[in-house]
N, C-alpha and C positions, 0 to 999 in steps of 0.2 A: 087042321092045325091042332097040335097036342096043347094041350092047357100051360105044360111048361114052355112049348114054342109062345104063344099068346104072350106070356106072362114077360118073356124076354122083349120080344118086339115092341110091348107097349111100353118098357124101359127103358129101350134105347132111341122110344120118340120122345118121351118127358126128359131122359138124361139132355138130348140135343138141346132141350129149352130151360134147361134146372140151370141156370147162372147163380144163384142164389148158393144151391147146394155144391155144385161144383167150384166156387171160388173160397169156401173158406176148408176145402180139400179132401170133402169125403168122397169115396169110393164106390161102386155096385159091388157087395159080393156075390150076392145069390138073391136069384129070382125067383118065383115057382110061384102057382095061383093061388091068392091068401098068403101071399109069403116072401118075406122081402128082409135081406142082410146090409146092414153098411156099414162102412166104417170110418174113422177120423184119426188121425194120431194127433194128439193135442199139441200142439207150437204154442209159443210168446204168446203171442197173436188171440189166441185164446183165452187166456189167463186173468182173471180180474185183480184186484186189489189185495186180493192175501195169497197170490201167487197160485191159485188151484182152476183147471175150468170153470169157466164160466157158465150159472145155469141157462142162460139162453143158449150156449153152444150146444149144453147135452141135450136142451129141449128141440133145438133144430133137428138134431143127429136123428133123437128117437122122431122128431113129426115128418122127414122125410122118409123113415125107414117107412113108416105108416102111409106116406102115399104110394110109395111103390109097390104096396102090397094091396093095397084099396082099389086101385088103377090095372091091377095085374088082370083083369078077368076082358080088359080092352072097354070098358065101361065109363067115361069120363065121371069121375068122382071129384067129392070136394070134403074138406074136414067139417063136422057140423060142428063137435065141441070136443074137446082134450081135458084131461091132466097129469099132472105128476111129480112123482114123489122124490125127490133127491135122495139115496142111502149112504152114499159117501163120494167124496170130491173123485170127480178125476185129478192128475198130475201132470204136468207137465211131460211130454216126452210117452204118456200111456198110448194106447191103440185101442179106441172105443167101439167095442163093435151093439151095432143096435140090432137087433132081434123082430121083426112087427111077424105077429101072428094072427090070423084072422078067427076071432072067436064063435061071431055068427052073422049069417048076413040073409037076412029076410027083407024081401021087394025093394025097395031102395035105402036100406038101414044097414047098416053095418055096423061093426066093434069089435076091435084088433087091438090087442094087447103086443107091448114094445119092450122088451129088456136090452138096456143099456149094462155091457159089463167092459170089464177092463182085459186089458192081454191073460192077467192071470183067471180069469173066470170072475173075479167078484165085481158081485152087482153093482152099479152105480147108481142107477135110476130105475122106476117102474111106471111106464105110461100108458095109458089109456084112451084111446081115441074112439069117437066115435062118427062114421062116413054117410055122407049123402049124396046118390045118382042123380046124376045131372042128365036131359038130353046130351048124344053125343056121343063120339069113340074119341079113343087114344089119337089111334089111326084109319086109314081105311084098310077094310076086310072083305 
């Protein structure tokens, strides 16, 4: 199996159990090993108190773009620690796409950086996550 075939497979067994991420409406765009796109178009529903996303929304967007990239190698992973930096509101009505890249991953340690931008390219957010292997696959292999 080619790494991007893996990398898809093990996505479409986390997406079948992602209730969390799938119900407040993001998307798969691309998969690949160490490497994972998604995206949200911001609704109501999103929106806090001064009408702009909300930063837990962006932080979900970017920490699931981060497991599907962590997870990508069919390796059950788990987040050890995150953060991130807000650089300007999403809007209502934008299309957030989240970025995770895998920066380096030695024996069961990982660290994937995530950019969050908007339809027009500009960055929203900058996260940081860092992943821990757990016994265990995605799926069977």
């Amino acid at each position: 199996m080619t790494p991007k075939a893996r990398a898809e497979k093990a996505a479409a067994a986390m997406w079948a159990e992602d209730c969390a991420s799938q119900s407040i409406g993001m998307e798969i765009a691309e998969v690949d090993a160490g490497r994972a796109v998604l995206t949200l178009t911001v609704q109501p529903e999103h929106c806090n108190g001064h009408g702009i996303c909300h930063g837990g929304i962006t932080f979900m967007l970017a920490d699931s773009a981060f497991a599907f990239a962590c997870n990508s190698r069919n390796q059950m992973t788990v987040a050890q620690h995150n953060s991130i930096s807000y650089l300007a509101p999403g809007q209502l009505g934008d299309t957030l796409r989240a970025e995770a890249c895998e920066v380096s991953l030695r024996g069961r340690s990982g660290l994937y950086d995530v950019t969050v931008t908007n339809q027009n390219g500009q960055m929203i957010a900058a996260f940081r996550g860092a992943s821990r292997a757990l016994k265990g696959t995605v799926f069977e292999e």
